[in-house]
DONU-595738 format. One record per residue (C-alpha): residue number from 1; residue in one letter; x, y, z. Coordinates in steps of 0.02 Angstrom, whole numbers, plus 50000, padded with zeros to 5 digits. Layout:
residues N
+------+------+-------+-------+-------+
| resi | resn |    xx |    yy |    zz |
+------+------+-------+-------+-------+
|  NUM |    A |     X |     Y |     Z |
...
+------+------+-------+-------+-------+
This chain:
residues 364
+------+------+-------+-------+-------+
| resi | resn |    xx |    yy |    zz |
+------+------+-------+-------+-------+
|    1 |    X | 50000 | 50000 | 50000 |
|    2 |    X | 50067 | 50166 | 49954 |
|    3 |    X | 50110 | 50278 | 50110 |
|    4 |    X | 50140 | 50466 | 50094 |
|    5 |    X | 50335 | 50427 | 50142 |
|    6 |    X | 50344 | 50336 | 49972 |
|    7 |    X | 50267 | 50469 | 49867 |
|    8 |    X | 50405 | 50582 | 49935 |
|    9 |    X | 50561 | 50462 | 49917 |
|   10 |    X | 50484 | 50449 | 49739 |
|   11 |    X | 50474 | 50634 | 49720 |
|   12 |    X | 50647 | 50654 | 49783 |
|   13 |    X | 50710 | 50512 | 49622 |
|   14 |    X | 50626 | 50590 | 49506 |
|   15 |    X | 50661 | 50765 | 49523 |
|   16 |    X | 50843 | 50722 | 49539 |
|   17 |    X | 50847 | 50618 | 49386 |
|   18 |    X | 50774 | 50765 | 49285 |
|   19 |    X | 50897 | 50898 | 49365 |
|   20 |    X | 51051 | 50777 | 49305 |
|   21 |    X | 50980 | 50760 | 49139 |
|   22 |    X | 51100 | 50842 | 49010 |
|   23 |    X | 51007 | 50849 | 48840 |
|   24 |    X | 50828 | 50822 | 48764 |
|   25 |    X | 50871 | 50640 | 48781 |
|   26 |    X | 50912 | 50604 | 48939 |
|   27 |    X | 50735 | 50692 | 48995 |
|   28 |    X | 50618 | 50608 | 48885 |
|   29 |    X | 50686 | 50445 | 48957 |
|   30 |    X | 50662 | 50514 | 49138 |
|   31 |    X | 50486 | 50571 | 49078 |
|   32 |    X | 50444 | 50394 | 48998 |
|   33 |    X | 50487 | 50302 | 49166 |
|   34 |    X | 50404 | 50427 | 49263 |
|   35 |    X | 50255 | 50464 | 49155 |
|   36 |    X | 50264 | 50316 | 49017 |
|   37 |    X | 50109 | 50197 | 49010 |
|   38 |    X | 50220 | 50067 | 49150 |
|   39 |    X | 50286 | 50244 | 49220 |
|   40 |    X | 50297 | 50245 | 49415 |
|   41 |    X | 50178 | 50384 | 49440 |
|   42 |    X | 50053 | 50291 | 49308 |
|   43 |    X | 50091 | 50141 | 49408 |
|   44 |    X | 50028 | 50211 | 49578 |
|   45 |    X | 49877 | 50293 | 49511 |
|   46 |    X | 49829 | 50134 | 49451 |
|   47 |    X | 49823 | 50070 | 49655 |
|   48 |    X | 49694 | 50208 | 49662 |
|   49 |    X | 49549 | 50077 | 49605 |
|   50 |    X | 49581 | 49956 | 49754 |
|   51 |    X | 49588 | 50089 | 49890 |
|   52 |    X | 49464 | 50123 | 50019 |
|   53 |    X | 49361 | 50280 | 49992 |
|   54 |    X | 49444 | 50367 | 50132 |
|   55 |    X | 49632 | 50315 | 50089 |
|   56 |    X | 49575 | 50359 | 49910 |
|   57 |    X | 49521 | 50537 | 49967 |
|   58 |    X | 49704 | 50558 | 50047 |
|   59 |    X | 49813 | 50469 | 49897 |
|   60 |    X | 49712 | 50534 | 49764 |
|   61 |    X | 49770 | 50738 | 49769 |
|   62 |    X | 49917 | 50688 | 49814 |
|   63 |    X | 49980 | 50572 | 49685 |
|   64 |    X | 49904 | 50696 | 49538 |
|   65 |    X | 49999 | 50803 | 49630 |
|   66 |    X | 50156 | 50728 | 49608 |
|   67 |    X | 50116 | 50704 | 49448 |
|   68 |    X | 50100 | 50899 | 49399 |
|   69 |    X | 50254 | 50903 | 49496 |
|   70 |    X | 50357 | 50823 | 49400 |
|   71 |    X | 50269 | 50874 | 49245 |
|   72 |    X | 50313 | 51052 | 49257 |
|   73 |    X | 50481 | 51014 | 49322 |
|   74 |    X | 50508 | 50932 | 49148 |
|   75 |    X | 50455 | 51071 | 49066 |
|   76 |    X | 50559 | 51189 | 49136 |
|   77 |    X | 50721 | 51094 | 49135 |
|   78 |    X | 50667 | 51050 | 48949 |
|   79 |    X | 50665 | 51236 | 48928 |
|   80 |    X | 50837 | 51271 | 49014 |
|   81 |    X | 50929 | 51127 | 48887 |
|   82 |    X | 50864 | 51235 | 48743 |
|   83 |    X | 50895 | 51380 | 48814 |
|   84 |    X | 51085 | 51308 | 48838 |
|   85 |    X | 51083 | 51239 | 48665 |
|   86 |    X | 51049 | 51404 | 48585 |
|   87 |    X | 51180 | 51486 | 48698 |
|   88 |    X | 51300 | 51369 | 48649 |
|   89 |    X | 51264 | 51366 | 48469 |
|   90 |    X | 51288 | 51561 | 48465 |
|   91 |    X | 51439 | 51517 | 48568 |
|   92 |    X | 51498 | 51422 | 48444 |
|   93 |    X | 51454 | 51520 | 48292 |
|   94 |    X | 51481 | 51677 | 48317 |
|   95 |    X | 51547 | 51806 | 48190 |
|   96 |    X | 51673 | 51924 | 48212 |
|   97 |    X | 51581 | 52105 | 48143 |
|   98 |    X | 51740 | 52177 | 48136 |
|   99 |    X | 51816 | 52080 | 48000 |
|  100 |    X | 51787 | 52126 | 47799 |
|  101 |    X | 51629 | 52039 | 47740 |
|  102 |    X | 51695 | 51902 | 47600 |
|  103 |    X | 51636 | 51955 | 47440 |
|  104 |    X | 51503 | 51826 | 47350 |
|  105 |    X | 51588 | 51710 | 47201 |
|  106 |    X | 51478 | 51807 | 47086 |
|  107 |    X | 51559 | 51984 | 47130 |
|  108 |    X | 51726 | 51885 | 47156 |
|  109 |    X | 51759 | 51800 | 46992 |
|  110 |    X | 51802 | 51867 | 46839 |
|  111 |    X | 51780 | 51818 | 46649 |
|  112 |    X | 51932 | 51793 | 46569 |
|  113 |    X | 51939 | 51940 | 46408 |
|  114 |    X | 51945 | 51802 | 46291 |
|  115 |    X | 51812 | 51716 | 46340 |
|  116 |    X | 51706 | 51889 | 46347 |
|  117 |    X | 51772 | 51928 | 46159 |
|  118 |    X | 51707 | 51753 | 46096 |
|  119 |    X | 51538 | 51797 | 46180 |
|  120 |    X | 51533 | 51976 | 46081 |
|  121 |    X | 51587 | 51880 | 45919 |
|  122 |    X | 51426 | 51756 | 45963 |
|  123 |    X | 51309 | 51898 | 45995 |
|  124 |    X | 51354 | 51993 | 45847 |
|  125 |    X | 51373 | 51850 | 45732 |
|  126 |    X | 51208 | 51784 | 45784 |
|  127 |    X | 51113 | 51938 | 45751 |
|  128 |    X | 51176 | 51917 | 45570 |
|  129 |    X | 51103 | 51724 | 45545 |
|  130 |    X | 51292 | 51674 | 45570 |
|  131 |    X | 51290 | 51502 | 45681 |
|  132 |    X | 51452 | 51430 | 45771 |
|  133 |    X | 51560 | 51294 | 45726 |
|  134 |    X | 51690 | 51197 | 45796 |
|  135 |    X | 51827 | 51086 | 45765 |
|  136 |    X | 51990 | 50988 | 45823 |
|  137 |    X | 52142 | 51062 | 45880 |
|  138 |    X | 52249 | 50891 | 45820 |
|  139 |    X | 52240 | 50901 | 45645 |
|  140 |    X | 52321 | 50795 | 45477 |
|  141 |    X | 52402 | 50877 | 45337 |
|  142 |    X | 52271 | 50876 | 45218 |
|  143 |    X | 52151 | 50985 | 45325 |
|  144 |    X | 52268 | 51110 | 45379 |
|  145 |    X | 52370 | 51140 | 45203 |
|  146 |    X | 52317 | 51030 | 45050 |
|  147 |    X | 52124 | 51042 | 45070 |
|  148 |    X | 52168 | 51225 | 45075 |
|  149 |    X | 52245 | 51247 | 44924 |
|  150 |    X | 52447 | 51223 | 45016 |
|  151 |    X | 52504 | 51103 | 44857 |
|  152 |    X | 52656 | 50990 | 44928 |
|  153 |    X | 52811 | 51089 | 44928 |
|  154 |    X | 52721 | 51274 | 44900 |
|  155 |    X | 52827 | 51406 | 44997 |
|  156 |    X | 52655 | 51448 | 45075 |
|  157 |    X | 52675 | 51309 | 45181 |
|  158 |    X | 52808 | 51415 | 45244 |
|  159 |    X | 52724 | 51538 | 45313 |
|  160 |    X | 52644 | 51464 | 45477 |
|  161 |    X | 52797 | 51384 | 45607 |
|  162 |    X | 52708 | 51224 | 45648 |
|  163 |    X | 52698 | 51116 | 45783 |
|  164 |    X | 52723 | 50914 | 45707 |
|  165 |    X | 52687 | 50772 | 45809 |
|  166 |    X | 52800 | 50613 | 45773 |
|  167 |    X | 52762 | 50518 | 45612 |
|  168 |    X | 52614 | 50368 | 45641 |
|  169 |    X | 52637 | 50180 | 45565 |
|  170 |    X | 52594 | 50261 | 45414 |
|  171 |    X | 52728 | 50377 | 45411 |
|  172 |    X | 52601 | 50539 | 45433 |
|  173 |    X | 52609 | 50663 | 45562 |
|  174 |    X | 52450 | 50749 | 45632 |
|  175 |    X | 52512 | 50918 | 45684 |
|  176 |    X | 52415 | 51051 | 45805 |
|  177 |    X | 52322 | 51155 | 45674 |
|  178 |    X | 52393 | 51336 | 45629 |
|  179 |    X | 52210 | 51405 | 45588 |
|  180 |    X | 52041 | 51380 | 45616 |
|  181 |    X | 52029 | 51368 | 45425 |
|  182 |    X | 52016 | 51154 | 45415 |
|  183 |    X | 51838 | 51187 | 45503 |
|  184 |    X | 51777 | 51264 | 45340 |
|  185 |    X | 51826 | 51093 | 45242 |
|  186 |    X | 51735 | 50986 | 45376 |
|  187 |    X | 51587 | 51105 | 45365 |
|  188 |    X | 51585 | 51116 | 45194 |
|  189 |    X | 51603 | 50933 | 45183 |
|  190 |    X | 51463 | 50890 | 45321 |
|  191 |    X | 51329 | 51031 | 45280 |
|  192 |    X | 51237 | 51096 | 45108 |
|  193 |    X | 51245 | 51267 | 45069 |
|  194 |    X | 51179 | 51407 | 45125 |
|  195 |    X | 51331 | 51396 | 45234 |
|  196 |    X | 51365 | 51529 | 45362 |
|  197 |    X | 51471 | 51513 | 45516 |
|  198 |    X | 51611 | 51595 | 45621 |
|  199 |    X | 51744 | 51476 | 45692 |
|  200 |    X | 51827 | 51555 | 45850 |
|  201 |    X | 51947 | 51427 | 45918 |
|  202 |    X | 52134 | 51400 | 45974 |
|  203 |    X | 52285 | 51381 | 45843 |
|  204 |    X | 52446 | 51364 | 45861 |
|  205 |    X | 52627 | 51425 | 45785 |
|  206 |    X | 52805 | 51437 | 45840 |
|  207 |    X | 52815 | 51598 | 45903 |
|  208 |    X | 52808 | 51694 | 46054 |
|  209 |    X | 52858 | 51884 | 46082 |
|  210 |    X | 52720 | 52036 | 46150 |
|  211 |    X | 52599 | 52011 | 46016 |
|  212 |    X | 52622 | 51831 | 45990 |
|  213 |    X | 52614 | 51695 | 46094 |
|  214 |    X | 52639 | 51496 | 46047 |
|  215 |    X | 52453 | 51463 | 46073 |
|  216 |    X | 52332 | 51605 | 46016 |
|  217 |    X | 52144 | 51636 | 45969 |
|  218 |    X | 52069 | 51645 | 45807 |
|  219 |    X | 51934 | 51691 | 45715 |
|  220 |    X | 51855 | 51620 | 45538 |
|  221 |    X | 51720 | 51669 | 45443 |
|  222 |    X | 51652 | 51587 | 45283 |
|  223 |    X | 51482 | 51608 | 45184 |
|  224 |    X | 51442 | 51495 | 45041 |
|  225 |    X | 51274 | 51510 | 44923 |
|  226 |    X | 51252 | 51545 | 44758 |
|  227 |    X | 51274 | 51707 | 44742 |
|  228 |    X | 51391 | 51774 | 44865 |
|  229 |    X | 51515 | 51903 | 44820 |
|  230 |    X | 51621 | 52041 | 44896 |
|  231 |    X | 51513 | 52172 | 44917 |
|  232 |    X | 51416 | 52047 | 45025 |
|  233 |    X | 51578 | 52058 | 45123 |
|  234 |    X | 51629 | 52218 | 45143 |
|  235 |    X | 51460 | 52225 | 45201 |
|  236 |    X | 51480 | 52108 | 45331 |
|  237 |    X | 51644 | 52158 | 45405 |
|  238 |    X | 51592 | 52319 | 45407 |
|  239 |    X | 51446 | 52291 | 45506 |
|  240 |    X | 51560 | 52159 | 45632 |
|  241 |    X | 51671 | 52317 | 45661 |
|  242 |    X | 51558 | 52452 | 45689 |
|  243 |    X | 51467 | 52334 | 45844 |
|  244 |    X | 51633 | 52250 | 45917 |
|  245 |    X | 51722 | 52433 | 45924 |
|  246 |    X | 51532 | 52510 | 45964 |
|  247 |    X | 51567 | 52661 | 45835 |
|  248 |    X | 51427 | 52718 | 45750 |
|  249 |    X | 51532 | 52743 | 45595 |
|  250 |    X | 51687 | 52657 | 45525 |
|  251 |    X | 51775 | 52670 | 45365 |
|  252 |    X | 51861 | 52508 | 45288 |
|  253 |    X | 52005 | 52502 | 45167 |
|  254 |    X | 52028 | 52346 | 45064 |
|  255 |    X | 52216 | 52324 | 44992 |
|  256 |    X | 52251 | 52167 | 44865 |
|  257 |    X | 52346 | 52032 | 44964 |
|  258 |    X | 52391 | 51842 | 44950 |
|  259 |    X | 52323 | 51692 | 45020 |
|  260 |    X | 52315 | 51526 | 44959 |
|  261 |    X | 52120 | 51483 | 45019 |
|  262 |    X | 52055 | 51635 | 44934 |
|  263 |    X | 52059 | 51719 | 44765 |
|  264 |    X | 52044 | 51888 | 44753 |
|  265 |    X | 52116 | 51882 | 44934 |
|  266 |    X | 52134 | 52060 | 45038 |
|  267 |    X | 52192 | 52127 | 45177 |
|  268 |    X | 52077 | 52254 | 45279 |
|  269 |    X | 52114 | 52424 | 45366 |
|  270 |    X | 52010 | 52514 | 45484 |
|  271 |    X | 52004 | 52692 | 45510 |
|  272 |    X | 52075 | 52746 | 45689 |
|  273 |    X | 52151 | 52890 | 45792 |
|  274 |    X | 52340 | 52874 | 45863 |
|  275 |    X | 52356 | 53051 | 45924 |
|  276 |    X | 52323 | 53008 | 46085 |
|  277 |    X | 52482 | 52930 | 46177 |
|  278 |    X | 52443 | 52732 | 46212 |
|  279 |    X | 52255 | 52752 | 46163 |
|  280 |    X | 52170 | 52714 | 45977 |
|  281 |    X | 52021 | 52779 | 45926 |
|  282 |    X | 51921 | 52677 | 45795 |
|  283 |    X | 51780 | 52761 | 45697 |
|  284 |    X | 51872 | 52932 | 45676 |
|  285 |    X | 52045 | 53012 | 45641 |
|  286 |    X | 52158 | 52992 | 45477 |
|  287 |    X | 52253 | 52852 | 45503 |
|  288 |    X | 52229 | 52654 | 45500 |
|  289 |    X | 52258 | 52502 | 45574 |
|  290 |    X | 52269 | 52316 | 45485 |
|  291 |    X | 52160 | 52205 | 45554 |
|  292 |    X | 52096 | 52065 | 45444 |
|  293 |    X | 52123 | 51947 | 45290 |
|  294 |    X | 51989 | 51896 | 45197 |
|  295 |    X | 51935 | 51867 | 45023 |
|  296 |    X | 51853 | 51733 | 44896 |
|  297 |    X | 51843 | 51562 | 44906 |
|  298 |    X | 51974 | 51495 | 44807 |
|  299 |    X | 51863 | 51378 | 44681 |
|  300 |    X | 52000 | 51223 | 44742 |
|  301 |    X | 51959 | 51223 | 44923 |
|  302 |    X | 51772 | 51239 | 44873 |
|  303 |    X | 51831 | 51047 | 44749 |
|  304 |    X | 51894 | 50994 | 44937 |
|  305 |    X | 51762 | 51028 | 45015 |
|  306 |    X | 51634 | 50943 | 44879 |
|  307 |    X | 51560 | 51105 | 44806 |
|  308 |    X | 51557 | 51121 | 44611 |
|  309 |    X | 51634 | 51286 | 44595 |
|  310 |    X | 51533 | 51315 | 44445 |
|  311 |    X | 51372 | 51304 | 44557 |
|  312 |    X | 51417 | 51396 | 44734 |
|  313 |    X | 51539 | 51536 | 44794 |
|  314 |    X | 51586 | 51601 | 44938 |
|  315 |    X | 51698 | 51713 | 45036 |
|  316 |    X | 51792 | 51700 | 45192 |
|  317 |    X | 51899 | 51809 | 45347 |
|  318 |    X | 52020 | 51778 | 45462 |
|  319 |    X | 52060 | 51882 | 45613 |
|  320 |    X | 52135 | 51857 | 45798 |
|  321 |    X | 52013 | 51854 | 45932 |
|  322 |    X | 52163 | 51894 | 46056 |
|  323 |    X | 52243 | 52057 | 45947 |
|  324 |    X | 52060 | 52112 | 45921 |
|  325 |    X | 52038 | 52104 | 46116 |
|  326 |    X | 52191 | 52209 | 46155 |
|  327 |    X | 52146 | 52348 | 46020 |
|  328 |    X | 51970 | 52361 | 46121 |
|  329 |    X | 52030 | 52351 | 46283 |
|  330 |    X | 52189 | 52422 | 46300 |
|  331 |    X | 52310 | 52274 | 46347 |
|  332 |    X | 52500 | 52302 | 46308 |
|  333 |    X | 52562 | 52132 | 46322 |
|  334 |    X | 52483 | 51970 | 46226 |
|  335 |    X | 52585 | 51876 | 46348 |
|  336 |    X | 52489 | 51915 | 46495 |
|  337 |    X | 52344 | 51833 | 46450 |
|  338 |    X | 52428 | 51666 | 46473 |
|  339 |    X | 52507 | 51708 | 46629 |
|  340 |    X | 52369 | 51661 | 46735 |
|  341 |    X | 52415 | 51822 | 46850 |
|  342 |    X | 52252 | 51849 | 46977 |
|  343 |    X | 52287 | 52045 | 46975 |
|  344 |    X | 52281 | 52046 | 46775 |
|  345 |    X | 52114 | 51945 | 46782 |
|  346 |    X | 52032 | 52062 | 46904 |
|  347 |    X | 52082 | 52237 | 46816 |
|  348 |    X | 52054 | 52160 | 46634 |
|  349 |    X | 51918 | 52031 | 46664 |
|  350 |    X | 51740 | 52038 | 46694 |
|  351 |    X | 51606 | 52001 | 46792 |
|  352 |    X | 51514 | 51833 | 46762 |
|  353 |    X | 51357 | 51915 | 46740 |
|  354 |    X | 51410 | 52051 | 46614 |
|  355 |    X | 51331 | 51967 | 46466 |
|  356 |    X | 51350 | 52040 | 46323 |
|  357 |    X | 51230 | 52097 | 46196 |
|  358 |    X | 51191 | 52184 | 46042 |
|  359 |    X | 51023 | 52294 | 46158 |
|  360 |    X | 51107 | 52301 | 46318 |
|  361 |    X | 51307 | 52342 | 46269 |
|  362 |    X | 51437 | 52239 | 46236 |
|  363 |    X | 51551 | 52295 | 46353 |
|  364 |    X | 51450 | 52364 | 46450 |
+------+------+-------+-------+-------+
């Protein structure tokens, strides 16, 4: 029979046990074997039933009283262990307001100027119905030179310092191509006319000194239809220059030059002003600047490529992305772009969200 001596020993367990419990735990056990369905305190209000009505009268209060008791002594020492969780969670992550706040990876990073030059050449391109294409770096022979019109043993061949790899089983040797040029045969070879594309892509010659490096950027164009011709050209170059350089107005000069992929084949000047020490100025002034080669598809490379010369022409340009990127932004040294120097990347690069386009700016 329960006795008020035992309700108090009980008391004195249980609210011990819930004082030396150290997390959210440890209490909900003490509250389970206190309060749990085989509980003590559920165990001695189930004695209630086979007590007399006057022991019941005594017991009674004071067993619901113990259980109150220890209910709101749970409660509050549930309370205290959050309270102490939260204190030592702010404990443990707190933040120092006096250091500099990190800057986000967005405001951080920056777009290399190549990569934000390719992205103008897309954008203007592609506001003329141009599409891109691609091709391999690793190239054979007959891509790079005899596809192109470079006969075995032409002195054109001569022109480009280039990078062989050791001769296969065969006795050929792929070599790393010199221009973006072989893309036009594998175009020409994989797609019907109407063609028109821009190639940007890497090339490489032996050669390294401020304005050129060993590995560079270039850029192709090439249009083939029927009816193509060179005031269709001048047309387009002109309109490429006057968005990259963001001139309203830009006079072209086009002088008679040699290439083997093209006949006529010409070189192009832009008009520019040099008065001002280390600065150009494209769109005005008296004086001009070489830029580009370009001309008409030489009718062999259109044989190459599977196109009956008699049927289609076309006309193609050459330029380099990186030389294009240093008239427009200002950069000295072609060599720096490789260096992979943190300081040049943050003063020449730009943010990753700077997208450029023809509405909003390309530079801007």
């Amino acid at each position: 029979m329960t006795d008020m001596s035992d309700l108090d020993q009980l008391e004195t367990r249980i609210m011990h046990e819930i004082a030396a419990a150290g997390d959210e735990q440890a209490l909900e056990a003490v509250r389970v074997a206190a309060l749990g369905k085989k509980g003590t305190i559920s165990e001695k209000l189930k004695t209630l039933g086979s007590m007399s009505p006057e022991e019941r009268q005594v017991m009674g209060p004071a067993i619901n009283g113990l259980k109150n008791k220890v209910t709101e002594a749970l409660a509050a020492r549930r309370a205290e262990l959050r309270d102490a969780a939260i204190a030592a969670r702010l404990e443990r992550e707190k933040v120092d307001v006096t250091l500099p706040v990190h800057r986000p990876p967005a405001e951080r990073g920056r777009i290399h100027p190549i990569t934000q030059v390719i992205d103008e050449i897309a954008a203007i391109f592609g506001d003329l119905g141009f599409s891109i294409a691609e091709g391999p770096d690793i190239e054979t022979d007959y891509y790079n030179f005899t596809a192109l019109n470079f006969p075995e043993g032409h002195p054109a061949r001569e022109m480009h310092d280039t990078f062989f790899f050791e001769p296969d089983e065969k006795g050929e040797r792929k070599l790393l191509r010199t221009h973006t040029s072989p893309v036009q045969i594998r175009t020409m070879e994989a797609q019907k006319p109407p063609i028109r594309i821009v190639i940007p892509g890497k090339t490489y010659r032996s050669d390294s000194d401020a304005t050129h490096t060993p590995m560079f950027h270039q850029l192709e164009g090439l249009v083939i239809d029927r009816t193509a011709n060179v005031a269709n050209m001048k047309w387009v170059l002109t309109e490429f220059c006057k968005a990259y350089f963001e001139v309203p107005q830009i006079n072209m000069r086009f002088r008679p030059s040699f290439f083997p992929f093209t006949e006529p084949s010409l070189e192009v000047d832009i008009q520019c002003d040099r008065s001002r020490p280390g600065e150009i100025r494209f769109g005005e002034g008296d004086d001009w600047l070489e830029i580009l080669g370009c001309g008409m598809v030489h009718p062999n490379v259109l044989r190459h490529g599977g196109l009956d010369p008699d049927e289609y022409q076309g006309f193609a340009w050459g330029m380099g992305i990186d030389r294009i990127a240093m008239l427009k932004y200002g950069m000295p040294d072609l060599r720096a772009f490789f260096d992979a120097d943190v300081r040049w990347l943050e003063h020449y690069g730009f943010r990753p969200l700077d997208l450029p386009t023809l509405f909003g700016g390309l530079s801007s």
